[in-house]
N, C-alpha and C positions, 0 to 999 in steps of 0.2 A: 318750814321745809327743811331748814340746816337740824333743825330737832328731829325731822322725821327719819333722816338718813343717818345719824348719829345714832339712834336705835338698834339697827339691825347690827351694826359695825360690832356696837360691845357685844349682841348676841352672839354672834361669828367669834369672835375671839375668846369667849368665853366656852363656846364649844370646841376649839381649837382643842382650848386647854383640856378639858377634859377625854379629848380623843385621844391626849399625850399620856394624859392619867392612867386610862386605860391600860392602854397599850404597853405603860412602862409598870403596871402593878397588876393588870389580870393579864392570865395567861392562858391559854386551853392548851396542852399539849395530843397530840396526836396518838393515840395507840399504836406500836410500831406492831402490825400486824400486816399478811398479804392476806386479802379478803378472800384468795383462792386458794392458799397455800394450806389457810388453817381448819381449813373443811376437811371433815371426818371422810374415807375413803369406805365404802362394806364393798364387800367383795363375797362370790359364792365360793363354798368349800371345797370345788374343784377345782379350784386356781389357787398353786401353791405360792411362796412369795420365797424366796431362797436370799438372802443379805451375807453375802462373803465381804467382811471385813477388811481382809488381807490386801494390803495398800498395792496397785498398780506399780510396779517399778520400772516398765518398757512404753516410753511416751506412745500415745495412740490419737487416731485423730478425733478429736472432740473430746477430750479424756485426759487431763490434768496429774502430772507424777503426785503419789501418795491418793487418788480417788478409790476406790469403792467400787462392788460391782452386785448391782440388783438382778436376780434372775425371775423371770416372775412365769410359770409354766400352766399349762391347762389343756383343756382338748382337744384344742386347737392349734395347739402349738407352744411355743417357747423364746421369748425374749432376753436380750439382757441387755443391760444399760447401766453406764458409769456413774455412780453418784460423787458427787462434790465432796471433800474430806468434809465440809461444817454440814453437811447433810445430816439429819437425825429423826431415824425411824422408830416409829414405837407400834407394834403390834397389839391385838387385842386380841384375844378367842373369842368364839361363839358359846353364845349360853349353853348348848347343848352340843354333845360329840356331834357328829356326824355318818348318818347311817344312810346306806343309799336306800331309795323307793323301795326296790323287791324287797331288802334284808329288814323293814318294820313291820313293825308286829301292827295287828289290827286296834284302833283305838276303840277302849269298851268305855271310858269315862269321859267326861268332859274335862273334867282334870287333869288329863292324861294329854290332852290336847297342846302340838304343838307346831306353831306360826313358820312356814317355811324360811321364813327371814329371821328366825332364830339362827340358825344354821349359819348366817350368814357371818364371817369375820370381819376386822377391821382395822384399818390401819391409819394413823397417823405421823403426817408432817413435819418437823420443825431445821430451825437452823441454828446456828454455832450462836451466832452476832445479830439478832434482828435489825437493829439498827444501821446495820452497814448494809449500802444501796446497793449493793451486788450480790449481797447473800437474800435479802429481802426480794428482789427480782426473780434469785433461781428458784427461791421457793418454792412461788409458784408457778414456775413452768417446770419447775421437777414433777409438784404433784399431777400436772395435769398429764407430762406422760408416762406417770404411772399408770395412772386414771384411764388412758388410751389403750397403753399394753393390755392391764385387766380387762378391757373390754372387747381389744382382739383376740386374745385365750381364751375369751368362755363364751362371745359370739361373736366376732367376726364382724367385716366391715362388705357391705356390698355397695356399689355404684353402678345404676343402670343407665344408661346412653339410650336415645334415639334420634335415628337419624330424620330430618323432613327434609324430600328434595324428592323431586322425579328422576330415578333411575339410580338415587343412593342408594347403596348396601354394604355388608359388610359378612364376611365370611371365613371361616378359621379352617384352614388345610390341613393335609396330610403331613406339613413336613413343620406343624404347631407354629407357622407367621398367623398374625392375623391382617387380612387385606381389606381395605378400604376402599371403595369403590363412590368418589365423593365430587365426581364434577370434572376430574384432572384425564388426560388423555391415558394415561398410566394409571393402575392402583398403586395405593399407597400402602405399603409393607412394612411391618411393623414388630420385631421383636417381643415376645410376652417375658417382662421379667420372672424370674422361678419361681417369687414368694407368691406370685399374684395366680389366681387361677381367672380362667378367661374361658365364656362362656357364648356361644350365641343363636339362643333359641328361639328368634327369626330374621330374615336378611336386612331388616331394619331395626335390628335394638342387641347390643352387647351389654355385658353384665359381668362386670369385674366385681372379684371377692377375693379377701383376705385377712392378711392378721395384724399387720402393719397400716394403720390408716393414713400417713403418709405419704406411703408406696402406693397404696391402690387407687388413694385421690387425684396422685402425679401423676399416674400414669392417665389416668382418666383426662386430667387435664391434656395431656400431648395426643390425645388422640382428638378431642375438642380441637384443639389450638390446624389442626386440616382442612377445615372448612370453617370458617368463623364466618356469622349469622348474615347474611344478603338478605335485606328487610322488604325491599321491593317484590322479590319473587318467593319469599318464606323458606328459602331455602335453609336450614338450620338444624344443628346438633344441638340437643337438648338434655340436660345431666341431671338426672334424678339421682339422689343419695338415700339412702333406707342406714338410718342409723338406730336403734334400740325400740324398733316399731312405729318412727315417728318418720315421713316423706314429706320431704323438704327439694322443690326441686328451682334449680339454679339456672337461670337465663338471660343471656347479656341485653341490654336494654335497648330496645327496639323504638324508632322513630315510627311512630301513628300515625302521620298523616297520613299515608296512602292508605284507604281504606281500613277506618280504625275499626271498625266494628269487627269487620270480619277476624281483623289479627286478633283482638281482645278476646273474642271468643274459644279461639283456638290456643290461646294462653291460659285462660280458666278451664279449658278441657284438658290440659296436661295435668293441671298439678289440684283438683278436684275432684269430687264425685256427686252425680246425681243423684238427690236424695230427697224422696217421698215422704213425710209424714202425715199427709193423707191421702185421698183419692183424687185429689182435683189440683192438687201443687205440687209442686218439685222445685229444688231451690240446692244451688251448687255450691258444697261442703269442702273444706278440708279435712284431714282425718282427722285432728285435735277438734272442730267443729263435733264431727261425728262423735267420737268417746264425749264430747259435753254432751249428747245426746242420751247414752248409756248413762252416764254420772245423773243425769235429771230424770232416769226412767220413761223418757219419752221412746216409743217404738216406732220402728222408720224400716222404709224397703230401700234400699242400694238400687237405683234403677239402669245404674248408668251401663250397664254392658244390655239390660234387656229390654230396654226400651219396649220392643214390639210384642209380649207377652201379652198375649189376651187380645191382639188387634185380629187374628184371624177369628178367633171365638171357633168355641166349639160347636163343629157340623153337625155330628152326632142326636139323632131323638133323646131327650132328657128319659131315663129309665125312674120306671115306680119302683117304690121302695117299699117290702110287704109290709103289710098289716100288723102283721103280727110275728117272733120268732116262729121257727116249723121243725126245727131240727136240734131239740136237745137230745135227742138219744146218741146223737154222734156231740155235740157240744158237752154234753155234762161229763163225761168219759176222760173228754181231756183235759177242763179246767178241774178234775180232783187231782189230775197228776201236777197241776201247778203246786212249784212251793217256793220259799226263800232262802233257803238253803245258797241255792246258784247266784240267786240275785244281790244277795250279800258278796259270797266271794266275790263274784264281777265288779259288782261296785265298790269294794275294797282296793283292787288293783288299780280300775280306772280312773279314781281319785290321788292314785298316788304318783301320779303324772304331775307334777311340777303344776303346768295348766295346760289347758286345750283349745289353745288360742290358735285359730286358723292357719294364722300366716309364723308362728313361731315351730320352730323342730319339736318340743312337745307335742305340739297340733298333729304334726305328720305322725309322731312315733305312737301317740295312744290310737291313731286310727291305721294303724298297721298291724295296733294288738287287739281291738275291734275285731279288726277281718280276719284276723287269725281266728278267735272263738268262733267266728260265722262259720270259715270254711271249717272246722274243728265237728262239729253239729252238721255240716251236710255230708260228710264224710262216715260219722258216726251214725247215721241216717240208712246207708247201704240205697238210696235213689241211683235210679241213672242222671248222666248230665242234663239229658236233655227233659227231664221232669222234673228235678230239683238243683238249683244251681248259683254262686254266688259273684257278682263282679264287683271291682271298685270301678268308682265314675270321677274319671281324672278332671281338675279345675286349673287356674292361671295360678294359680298358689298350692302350696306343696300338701296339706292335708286333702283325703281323695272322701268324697261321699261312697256307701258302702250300696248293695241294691241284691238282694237275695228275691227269689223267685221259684214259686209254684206252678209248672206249666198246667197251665188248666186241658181237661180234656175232653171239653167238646169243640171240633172245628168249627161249628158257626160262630163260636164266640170268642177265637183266638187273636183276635183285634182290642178284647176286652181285658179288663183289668182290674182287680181292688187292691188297696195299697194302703198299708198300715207306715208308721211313720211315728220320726223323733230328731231330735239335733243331737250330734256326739260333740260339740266344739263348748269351750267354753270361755267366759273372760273377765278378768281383773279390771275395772274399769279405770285403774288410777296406773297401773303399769300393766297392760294386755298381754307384751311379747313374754316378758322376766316374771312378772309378778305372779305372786303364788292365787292360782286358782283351782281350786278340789272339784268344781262343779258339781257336790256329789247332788243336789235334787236339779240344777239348772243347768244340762238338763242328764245329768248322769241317771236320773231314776228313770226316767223316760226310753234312756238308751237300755236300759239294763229291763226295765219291764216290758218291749215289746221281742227283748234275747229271749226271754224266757218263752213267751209268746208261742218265739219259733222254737224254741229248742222243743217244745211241746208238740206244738204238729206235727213236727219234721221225724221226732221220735213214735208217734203214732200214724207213721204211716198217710197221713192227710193228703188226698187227691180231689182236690177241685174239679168243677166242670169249666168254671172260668179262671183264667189266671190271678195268682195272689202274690204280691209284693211287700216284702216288709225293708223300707228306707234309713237310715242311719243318716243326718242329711251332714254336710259340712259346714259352716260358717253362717249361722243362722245367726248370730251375733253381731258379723258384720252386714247385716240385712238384706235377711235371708238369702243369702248367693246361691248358697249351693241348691236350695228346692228349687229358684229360680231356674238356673239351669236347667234341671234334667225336668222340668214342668214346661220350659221353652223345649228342650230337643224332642218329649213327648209327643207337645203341640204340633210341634214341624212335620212329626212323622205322622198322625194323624190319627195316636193312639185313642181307645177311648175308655177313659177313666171311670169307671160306675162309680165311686167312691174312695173317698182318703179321708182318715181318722189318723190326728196327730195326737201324740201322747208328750207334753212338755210340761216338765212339774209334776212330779206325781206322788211324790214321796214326802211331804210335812203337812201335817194335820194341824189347822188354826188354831186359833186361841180365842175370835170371837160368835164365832157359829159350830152347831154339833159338826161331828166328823158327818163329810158328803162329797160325791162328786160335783166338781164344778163342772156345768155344762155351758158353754159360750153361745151366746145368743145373736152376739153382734159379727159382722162381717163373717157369716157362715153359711151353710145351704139349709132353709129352714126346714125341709123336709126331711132331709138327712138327719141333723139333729133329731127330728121328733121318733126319729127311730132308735138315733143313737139311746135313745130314754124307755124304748121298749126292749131293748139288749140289757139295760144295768136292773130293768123291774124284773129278769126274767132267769139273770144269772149273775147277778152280786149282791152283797149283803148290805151295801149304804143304799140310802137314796140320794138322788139328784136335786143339786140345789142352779139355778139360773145365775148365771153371770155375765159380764162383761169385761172384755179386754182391750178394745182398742183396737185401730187400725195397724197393721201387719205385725200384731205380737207373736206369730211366731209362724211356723214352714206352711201353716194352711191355706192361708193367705194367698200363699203363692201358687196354689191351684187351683183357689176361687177365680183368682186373677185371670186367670190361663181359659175363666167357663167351666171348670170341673166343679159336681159338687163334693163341700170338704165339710169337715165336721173337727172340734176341738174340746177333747176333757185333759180340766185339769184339775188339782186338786182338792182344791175348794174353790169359796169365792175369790174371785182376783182381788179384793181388798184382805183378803185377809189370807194371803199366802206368803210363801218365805222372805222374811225380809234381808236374808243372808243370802241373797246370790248377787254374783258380781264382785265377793270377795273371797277374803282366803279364810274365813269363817261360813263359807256353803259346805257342812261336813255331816258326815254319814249319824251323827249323834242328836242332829235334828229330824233326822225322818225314822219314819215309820214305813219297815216292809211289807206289814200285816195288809199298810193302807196301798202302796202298792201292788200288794196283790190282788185285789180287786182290779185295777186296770189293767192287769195279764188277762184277767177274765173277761173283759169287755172289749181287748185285742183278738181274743182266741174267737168269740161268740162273733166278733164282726168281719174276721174272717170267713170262718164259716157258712155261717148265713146269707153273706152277699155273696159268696161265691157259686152258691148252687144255685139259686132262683133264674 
């Protein structure tokens, strides 16, 4: 026994020694680095960075005698802030000048192609002394409110509030307080600092913005900090932040016992959405959830604002659909006046939109330049209003879906409707809001081949007996919202749809089957398809090949949903279509107009056709 315990003793001490060994002969040293500091900064080439040198010599608060002053300006505004004398900036250029969207030229080669985050500058960090624990700390809280500045200059910071309570609101008066109305015998009155813009577009939900995210976070907090969360009766302010396309929203933590289920529910309904990806499921997302859905090419419906689409079903007699086309004397007339010419310029411009992400200022502004061309074309048209005419259809996010219209003119059938269609929005799946997306085929060709569509009718005079619609939809990316909508406002009112042929993808010719239209076969109206297939035998020059897409690939869906029947070409097989969309390589040098034009043809003919029978 005295042996067995004499054993471990020498091992012990002999690992002693060696841990001294260690210790007093290997060494690792540390890299004196700030893991944040030393990160590369890119910044867009609208946001100037201005480094006045010239040493502070009037002490200021926060601001050290002999400091530095960083100006850093943009769209949005203008910052400036003191940097530390050991502060040390180093600038980068962009590989390429900087030309704004209208002033480039059109790309003819591929060569000639260039990555919007070229464009993009850079800057980095460093400090005098890394070493010294005070310079090493500012590092990186210097870079980060660089990092913050740049990012209030060229997009801004928004914070949405909602209030839950019976009889909470809040409202912004004539003399710019804003009042609280949260429970207290008196409202509560509230100063709006300048920098902050303050917004409130309904008696339950404010929406501060601005350039300082700081300021617009504080203040958001002091207006929270009014009612702080009573878990018994749900009574609660609840702080959504929208920072660079990602919602994130912030809620103080709530004791469950009193009826968990119900609260829990109502906490995955704030900061979630309900989401389809097929017909029989729904299963509640975040929005980084969702983009993994685009990144994996899986197609998904956003069901959560329309739940009830499709629960009334359409009343309406199902209409036959002819035999056969009857009217090329008037069809063939107008699809010779089709050409690419238009379709080019259009889809030049509409690509040179940064991207066309729904919810991003790009999104709003190429669908502002949309409806310019629309109403540009019923103007140049000489119609009256009330036979030819265009509106936008406003949504909860700032791009509007676009809806031009043919009054049809026979009054028995001014209930009735055909509706040609395409999505104008597009998306980056790895950066949505910022990230460079051209959309030029996904679905800019779509957009730009049923313009021509109309610019075609509209210019020959075209007078239906039933009304004809041609749709620009909005956010068809974030699943399918925008057909949603105006296929639910339809439904409500009681319209009756004869037919909707979406046109999404239309413009790149495969590489493993001949050139053909792809005709969709799954989740469509079987009928309608087989006619859509006696329009393309009867007036374009490919044939039709059968394909599949999946459940809600794209705006059709959403009026199938609704009991309408809908029909979808696209431009080939779905396996062997563009494999560039979704990024900032979907460019006009991959398609083909020629093939395009064909699907003018079979927009113009399905006009036509269903609208006089």
């Amino acid at each position: 026994m005295l042996f067995r315990h004499s054993t471990p003793r020498i091992k012990l001490s002999f690992l002693n020694k060696c841990r001294t060994n260690s210790q007093r002969f290997l060494s690792a040293t540390q890299p004196i680095a700030s893991k944040i500091g030393r990160k590369i900064i890119r910044y867009p080439p609208e946001v100037l960075i201005k480094h006045d040198q010239t040493p502070i010599t009037q002490p200021r608060v926060k601001a050290d005698l002999n400091s530095t002053t960083l100006t850093i300006s943009g769209p949005l505004g203008t910052h400036s802030m003191p940097l530390k004398p050991y502060i040390r900036l180093k600038f980068y250029e962009s590989k390429v000048p900087y030309v704004k969207p209208e002033d480039r030229k059109p790309i003819t080669n591929q060569d000639d192609f260039i990555d919007e985050s070229d464009f993009d500058k850079k800057l980095s960090i460093s400090v005098q002394h890394p070493e010294n624990k005070e310079q090493k700390t500012m590092w990186g809280t210097t870079r980060a409110l660089i990092a913050n500045y740049i990012r209030g200059v060229s997009e801004g910071y928004k914070v949405s509030l909602k209030f839950v309570g019976v009889g909470y609101r809040a409202s912004l008066e004539s003399d710019g307080k804003l009042y609280l109305e949260v429970g207290y015998v008196n409202p509560v009155v509230m100063e709006i600092p300048p920098d902050i813009k303050c917004i409130v577009p309904a008696p339950t939900k404010i929406i501060l913005s601005g350039t300082d995210k700081q300021l617009v976070y504080r203040f958001a907090a002091q207006i929270r900090e009014h009612r702080k969360p009573e878990p018994y009766n749900q009574k609660v302010t609840v702080l959504t932040v929208l920072v660079a396309g990602l919602r994130i929203t912030v809620q103080d933590s709530i004791d469950l016992t009193f009826n968990p289920e119900f609260q829990l529910s109502n906490l995955q309904n704030e900061e979630k959405r309900l989401i389809q990806t097929s017909s029989s499921t729904a299963e509640w997302m975040t929005e980084e959830q969702v983009l993994g859905l685009i990144r994996n090419k899986i197609k998904f419906m956003d069901i959560t604002d329309y739940r009830s689409l499709g629960t009334k079903y359409k009343t309406f007699k199902k209409h036959e659909f002819p035999v056969s086309p009857a009217f090329q004397d008037e069809v063939m007339p107008l699809i010779n006046n089709l050409t690419t010419k238009y379709m080019r310029k259009n889809l030049e411009k509409f690509t040179s939109f940064r991207n066309r992400y729904y919810k991003s200022k790009y999104g709003a502004e190429s669908s502002q330049w949309l409806y310019d061309q629309v109403v540009s074309i019923v103007k140049n048209a000489n119609y009256s209003d009330a036979i030819l005419s265009v509106k936008q259809f406003p949504h909860r996010w700032e791009q509007k879906s676009i809806i031009a219209r043919f009054a049809g003119s026979d009054e028995d059938k001014s209930n009735e409707v055909v509706i040609v269609g395409a999505h104008q929005d597009s998306v980056n799946m790895w950066m949505p809001s910022f990230g460079r997306s051209p959309g030029a085929d996904d679905d800019g060709s779509g957009t730009v081949t049923i313009l021509e569509a109309f610019r075609v009718l509209a210019a020959g005079q075209f007078r239906p007996k039933r009304s004809v619609e041609f749709h620009w939809y909005s956010a068809e990316e974030g699943g399918l919202l925008g057909s949603q909508a105006i296929a639910s406002y339809y439904e409500n009112l009681e319209v009756d749809v004869i037919a909707m042929l979406q046109n999404d993808m239309t413009g790149y010719v495969g590489k493993k089957y001949p050139e053909a239209f792809g005709i969709v076969v799954d989740f469509v109206d079987p009928d309608l398809t087989e006619f859509i297939r006696k329009l393309i035998k009867s007036y374009a020059q490919l044939p039709a090949r059968n394909t599949k897409c999946g459940y809600a690939c794209s705006d059709h869906a959403s009026w199938r949903k609704a009991g309408y029947p809908s029909a979808f070409a696209i431009e080939g097989a779905f396996e062997d279509s563009n494999p560039y969309i979704h990024t900032s390589n979907d460019i006009l040098d991959h398609l083909s107009f020629e093939h395009m034009l064909e699907f003018s043809k079979l927009s113009v003919s399905f006009a036509v056709e269903l609208s006089h029978v």
